[in-house]
N, C-alpha and C positions, 0 to 999 in steps of 0.2 A: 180396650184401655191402653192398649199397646206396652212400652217396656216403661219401667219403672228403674231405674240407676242411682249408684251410688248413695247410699243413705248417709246423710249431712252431718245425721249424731255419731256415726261409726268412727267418723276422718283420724281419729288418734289414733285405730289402730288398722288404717287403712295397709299400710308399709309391712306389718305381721302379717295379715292375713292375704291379702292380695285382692280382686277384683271380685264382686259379688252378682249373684244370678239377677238376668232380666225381669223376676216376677217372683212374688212369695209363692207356697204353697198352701194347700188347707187340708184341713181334718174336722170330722165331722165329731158330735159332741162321743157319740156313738163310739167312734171307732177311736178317742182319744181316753174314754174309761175303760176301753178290751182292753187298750196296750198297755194303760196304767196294772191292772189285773194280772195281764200276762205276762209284765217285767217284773212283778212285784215276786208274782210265785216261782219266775226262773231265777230273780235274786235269790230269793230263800235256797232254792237246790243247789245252787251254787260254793253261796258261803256253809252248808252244811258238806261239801266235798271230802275236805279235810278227815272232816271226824267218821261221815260213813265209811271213806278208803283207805283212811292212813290211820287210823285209832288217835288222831288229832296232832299225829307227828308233822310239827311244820314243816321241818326240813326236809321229809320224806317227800312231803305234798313238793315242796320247791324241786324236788330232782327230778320228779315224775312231771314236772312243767318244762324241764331241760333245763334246771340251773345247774350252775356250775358250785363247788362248795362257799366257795368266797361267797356267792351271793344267799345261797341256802341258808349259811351260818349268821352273815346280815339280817337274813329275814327273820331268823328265831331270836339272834340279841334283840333285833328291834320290837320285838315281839313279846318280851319276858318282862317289861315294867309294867305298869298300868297298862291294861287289856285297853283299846277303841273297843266301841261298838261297830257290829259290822255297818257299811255305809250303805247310806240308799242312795248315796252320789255316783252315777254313772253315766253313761250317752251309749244307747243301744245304736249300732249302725242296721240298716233296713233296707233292704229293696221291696217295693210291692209287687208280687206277680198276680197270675188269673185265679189262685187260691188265697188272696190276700197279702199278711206283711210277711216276712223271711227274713229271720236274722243272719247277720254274715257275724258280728262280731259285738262284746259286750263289754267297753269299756268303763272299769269301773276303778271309783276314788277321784282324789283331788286333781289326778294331771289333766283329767278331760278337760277338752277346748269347746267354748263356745262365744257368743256374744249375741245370741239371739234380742234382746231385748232392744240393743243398738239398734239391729237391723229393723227390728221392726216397728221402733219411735220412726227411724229416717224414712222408711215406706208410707207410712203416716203423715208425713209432712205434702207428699202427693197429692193435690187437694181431691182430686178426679179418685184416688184411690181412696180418701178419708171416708168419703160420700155414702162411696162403693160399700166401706167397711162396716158405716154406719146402719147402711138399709139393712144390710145381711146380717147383723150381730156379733161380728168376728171381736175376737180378741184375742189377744195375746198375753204370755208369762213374761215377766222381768228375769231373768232367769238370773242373774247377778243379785237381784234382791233374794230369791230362792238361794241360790249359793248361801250369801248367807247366813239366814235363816237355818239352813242344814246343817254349817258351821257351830252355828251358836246351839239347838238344838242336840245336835251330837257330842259337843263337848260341854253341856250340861252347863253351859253359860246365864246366868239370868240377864234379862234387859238390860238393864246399867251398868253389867259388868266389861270391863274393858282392858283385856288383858294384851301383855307384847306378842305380836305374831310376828315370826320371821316365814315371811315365802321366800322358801330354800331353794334353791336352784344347782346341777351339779356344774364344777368352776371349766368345763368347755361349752356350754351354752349360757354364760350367763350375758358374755355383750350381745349376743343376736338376740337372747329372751329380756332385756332390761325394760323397752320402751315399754313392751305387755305386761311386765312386772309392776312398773313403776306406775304404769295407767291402775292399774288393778289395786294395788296398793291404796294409790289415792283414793279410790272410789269405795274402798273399804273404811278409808278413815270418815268420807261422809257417811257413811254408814252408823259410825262409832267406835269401829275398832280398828285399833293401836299396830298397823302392816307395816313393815319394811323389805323391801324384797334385797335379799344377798344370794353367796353359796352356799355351799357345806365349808368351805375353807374358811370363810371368814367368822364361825360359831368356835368359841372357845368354852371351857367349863373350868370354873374355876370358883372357891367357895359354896358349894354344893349347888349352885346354880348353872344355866347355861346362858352365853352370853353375847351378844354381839355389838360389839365395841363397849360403849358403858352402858347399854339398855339387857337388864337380866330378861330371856326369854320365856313366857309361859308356855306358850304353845309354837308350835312348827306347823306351818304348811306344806308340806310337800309337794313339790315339781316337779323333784329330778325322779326318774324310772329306776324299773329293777334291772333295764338292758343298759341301765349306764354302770354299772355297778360289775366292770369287770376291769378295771385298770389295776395294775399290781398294787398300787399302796391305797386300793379301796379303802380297807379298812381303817389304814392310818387318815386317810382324810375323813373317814365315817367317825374316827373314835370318839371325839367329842361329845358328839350328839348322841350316840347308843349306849355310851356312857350313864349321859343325862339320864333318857330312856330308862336303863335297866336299872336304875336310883330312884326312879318314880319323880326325876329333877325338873322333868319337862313332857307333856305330852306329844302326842305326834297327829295330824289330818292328813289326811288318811293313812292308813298302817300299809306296808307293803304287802300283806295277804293279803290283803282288797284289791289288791294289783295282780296277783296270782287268782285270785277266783276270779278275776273276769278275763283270764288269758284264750286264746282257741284251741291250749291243750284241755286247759276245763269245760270248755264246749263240746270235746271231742270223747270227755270222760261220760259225760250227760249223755252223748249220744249212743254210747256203746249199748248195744243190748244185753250185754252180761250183767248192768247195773240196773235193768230196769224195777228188778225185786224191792229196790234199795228205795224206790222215788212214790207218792200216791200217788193215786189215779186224778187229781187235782193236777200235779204238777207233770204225768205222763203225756194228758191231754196239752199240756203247752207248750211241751219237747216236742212233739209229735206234729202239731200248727207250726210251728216257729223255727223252729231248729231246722237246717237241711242238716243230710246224714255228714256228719264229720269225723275223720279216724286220723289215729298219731301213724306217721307213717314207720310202720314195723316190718321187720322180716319175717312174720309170723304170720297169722291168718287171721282175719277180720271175717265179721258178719255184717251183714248189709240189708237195707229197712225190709227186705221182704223174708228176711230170716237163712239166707243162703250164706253157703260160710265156704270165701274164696282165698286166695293169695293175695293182698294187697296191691303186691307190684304187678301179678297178671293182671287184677278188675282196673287199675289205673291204666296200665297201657290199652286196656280192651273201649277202655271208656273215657279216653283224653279229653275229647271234645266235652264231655258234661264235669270237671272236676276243674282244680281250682289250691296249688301248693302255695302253704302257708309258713312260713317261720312262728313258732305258737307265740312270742313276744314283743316280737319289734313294730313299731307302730308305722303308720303315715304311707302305707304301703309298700313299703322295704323289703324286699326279697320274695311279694306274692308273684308267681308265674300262673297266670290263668293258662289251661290246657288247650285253649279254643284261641289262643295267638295266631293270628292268620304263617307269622316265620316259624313258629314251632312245630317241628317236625320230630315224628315218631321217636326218632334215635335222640335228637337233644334231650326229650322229656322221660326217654330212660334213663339215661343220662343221668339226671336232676334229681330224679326219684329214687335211683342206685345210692346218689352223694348224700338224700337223705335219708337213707334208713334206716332206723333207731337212733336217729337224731331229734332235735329239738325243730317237729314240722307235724303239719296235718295235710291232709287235702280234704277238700266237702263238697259236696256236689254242688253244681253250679246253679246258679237262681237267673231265672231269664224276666230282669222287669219287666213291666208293661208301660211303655213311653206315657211322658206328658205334654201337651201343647204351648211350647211357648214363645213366647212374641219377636217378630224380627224387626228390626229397624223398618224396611219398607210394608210396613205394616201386614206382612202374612205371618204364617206361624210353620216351625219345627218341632219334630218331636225330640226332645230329650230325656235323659234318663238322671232320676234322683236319687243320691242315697240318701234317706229319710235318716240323720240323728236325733233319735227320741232320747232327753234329758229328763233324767228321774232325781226329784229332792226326795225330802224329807215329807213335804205334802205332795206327793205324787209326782207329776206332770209339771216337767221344768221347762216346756220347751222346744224348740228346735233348732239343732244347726245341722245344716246340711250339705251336701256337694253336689253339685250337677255338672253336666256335660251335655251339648248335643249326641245324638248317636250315633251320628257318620264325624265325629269327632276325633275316632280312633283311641280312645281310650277306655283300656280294657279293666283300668280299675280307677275309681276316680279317686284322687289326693290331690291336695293343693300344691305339690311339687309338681306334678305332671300336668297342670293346667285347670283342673275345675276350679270351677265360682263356688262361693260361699253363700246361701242365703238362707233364710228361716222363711216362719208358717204364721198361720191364725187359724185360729178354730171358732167350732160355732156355740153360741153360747152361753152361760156361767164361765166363770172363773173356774178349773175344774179344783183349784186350793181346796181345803178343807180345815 
């Protein structure tokens, strides 16, 4: 069928995201209800973290993520008015190896990025590929109509209700994030609800409400992270809005705990064997499929899947080539040093592992995908490598956005700063909604 480019309906927010992969992907109906299954019940283990290790102290849970206090003490103001429910909003990141899927990371709440639905209207405009989709049964999530729907759902919204949402943004990304705000916004008001995308600076509280400009706010949508959340007058630009919060004056989408349960220090808590007592045999069996072995990096002594219990910084130096250092919160691949860097040499990556010890870092063993065939302009094919974004709503299976790269590409982790395309999937099928 050869390459399929640039999807026609995407074009407004071509400029954000940047250049998209030569060819969808697919999932089978099969393998699209294991993962709905298997994120559902690593969600559960997750947002129960808190309560089984810290007696439900948030800001305990936030130090043992490496926050700092300013943001620990944020997370529990923001946290102390009307409770959120925990979120089914997330985007699992995926490699597949020869034992199936392998999570690297479980981004969960409002900030996750996507636009699958875009992508895969404009692949559909490809008549040769419509054809294609039709013989086969494939179909695809709107994943934007799902956003919503999780939205309204989780904030106990009825149909016709149509409250002010402000999508908040923190005030140093908000002109690079405007054009994706403002599309997004729009696309919510055809929906029926009432979005204006600002920052935190521009919300005021004033007569028991919160406000922005003359529009009183019901609900907030959150953008901005919990790694923006360390400039000195945090707080004073937070005040308004946590104000609101802890007044019950305004809810919040998503809560910042939903941001800490899907961090790779809470992956690396899942993975420890100390907590296995704590987890079923349900949720053991999908640590165990899913999870590679992840640990915080400590001066102290770790245990490892086959139950041996070493030095940290010996097993990493002895085993560079299969690990993989992670900062546990900063997203979009910022600060990962994979061990297996063709320049990285023995003494750098002690080095690295010295400067993080009982810091805010994991390393996990490395996940070797298994390439996919895809199309080249003079019509042969290369093998590249996919990280699969599985997008979970409220009805399950939101989705897919994804990153790829060839794999003589040289990129050892793929983000859209470092050059991967962007593209999504179709499955076979029902609708897997419910």
């Amino acid at each position: 069928m050869g390459r399929i480019l640039g999807p026609a309906s995407a074009k407004e927010l071509d400029g954000y995201y940047g250049g998209y992969a030569p060819r969808p992907v697919f999932l089978s109906a099969g393998e699209v209800q294991q993962l709905c299954r298997d994120l559902e019940v690593l969600r559960g283990a997750l947002f129960r973290l808190p309560r089984l290790l810290f007696g439900g102290d948030l800001a305990a849970f936030a130090r043992a993520n490496g926050m700092g206090e300013t943001q620990a003490r944020v997370i529990e103001r923001a946290s102390a008015g009307v409770p959120n429910p925990p979120t089914s909003m997330g985007r699992a990141d995926l490699y597949s190896d020869r034992s199936g899927f392998r999570l690297m990371e479980y981004n969960m709440g409002s900030t996750i990025g996507f636009d699958s639905g875009d992508i895969c209207r404009g692949i559909l405009e490809n008549p040769d590929f419509s054809r294609f989709a039709e013989e086969e049964g494939l179909q695809h999530v709107d994943t934007l109509t799902e956003q919503v729907r999780t939205f309204r759902h989780e904030m106990g919204l009825a149909p016709d209700d149509r409250p002010v949402i402000a999508h908040v943004e923190w005030p140093a990304y908000i002109e690079k994030n405007m054009p994706y705000m403002s599309t997004l916004c729009k696309r919510w008001r055809a929906h029926g609800l009432d979005a204006y995308p600002c920052h935190v600076g521009q919300l005021e509280r004033r007569a028991g409400r919160l406000w922005l400009g003359d529009r009183p706010v019901d609900i907030v949508y959150r953008q901005f992270l919990i790694e923006d959340l360390v400039d000195d007058d945090t707080e004073a630009q937070l005040e308004p809005l946590l104000g609101a919060l802890e007044s019950g004056e305004v809810r919040m989408f998503t809560s910042l705990e939903s941001e800490l349960c899907g961090s790779k220090a809470s992956l690396g808590m899942l993975s420890q064997r100390a907590h296995r007592h704590l987890f079923s045999e349900e949720e053991l069996d999908v640590i165990d499929r899913l999870l590679p072995w992840t640990s915080s990096v400590t001066s102290g002594r770790v245990v490892l899947e086959d139950g041996t219990e070493t030095s940290l910084l010996e097993h990493a130096m002895a085993d560079q080539h299969e690990l993989i250092l992670k900062p546990t919160l900063l997203h979009g691949g910022r600060g990962v040093v994979p061990g297996w860097s063709p320049d990285l040499t023995p003494e750098a990556w002690r080095e690295l592992l010295v400067d993080a010890l009982d810091g805010p870092y994991v390393v996990q063993r490395r996940i070797h995908p298994v390439p996919e065939p895809f199309p080249e302009p003079d019509g042969g094919s290369q093998p590249w490598i996919v990280n699969w974004g599985v997008v979970t709503m409220a009805s399950g299976y939101g989705g897919l956005f994804n990153r790829v790269a060839p794999v003589d590409g040289g990129l050892d982790v793929l983000n859209l700063d470092r050059g991967a395309l962007i593209g999504s999937g179709f499955h076979v099928g029902p609708s897997p909604r419910t």
